[in-house]
C-alpha positions in Angstrom: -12.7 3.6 15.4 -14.6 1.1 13.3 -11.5 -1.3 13.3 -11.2 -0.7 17.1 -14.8 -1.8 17.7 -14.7 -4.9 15.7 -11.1 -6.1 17.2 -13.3 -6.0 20.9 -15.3 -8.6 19.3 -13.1 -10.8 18.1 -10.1 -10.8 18.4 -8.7 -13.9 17.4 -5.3 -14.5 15.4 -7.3 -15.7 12.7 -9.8 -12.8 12.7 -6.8 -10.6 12.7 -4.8 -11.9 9.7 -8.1 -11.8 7.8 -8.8 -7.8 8.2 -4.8 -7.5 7.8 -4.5 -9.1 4.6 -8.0 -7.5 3.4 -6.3 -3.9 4.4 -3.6 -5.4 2.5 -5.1 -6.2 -0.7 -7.3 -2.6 -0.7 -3.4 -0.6 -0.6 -1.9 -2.6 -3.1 -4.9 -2.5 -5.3 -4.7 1.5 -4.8 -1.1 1.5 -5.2 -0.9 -0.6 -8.4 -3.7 1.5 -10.4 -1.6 4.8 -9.2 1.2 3.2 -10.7 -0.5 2.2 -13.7 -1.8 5.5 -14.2 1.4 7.5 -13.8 3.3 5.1 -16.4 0.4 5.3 -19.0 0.8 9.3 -18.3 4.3 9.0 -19.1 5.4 10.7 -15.6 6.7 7.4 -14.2 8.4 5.1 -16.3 11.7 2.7 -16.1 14.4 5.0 -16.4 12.8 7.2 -13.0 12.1 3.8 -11.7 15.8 3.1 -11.5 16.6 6.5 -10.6 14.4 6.0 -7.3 15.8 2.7 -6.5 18.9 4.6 -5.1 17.4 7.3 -3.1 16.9 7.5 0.6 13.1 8.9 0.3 12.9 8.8 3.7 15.8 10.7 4.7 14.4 13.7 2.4 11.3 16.1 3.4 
């Protein structure tokens, strides 16, 4: 909703690349320490890294 409001402010290209690449830093940034802390965990690591590559993971459920 918060998003919703501020985009009826302004809601210029430029104001909308700005939140969409701040959104996109925050994921990555989550997704890279998850990833960091599976592999110092040991439950992620090159060898299931390569066995992922070839799966469909949206095709299972």
């Amino acid at each position: 909703m918060h998003l919703l409001k501020l985009f009826s402010f302004d809601g210029s290209e430029n104001r909308v690349q700005e939140i969409k690449d701040v959104l996109m830093k925050h994921f990555q940034k989550r997704l890279d320490d998850e990833s960091d802390h599976l592999w110092d965990e040991g439950i992620l690591d090159q060898e299931r890294l390569d066995q992922l590559r070839t799966k469909d993971l949206h095709a299972e459920k």
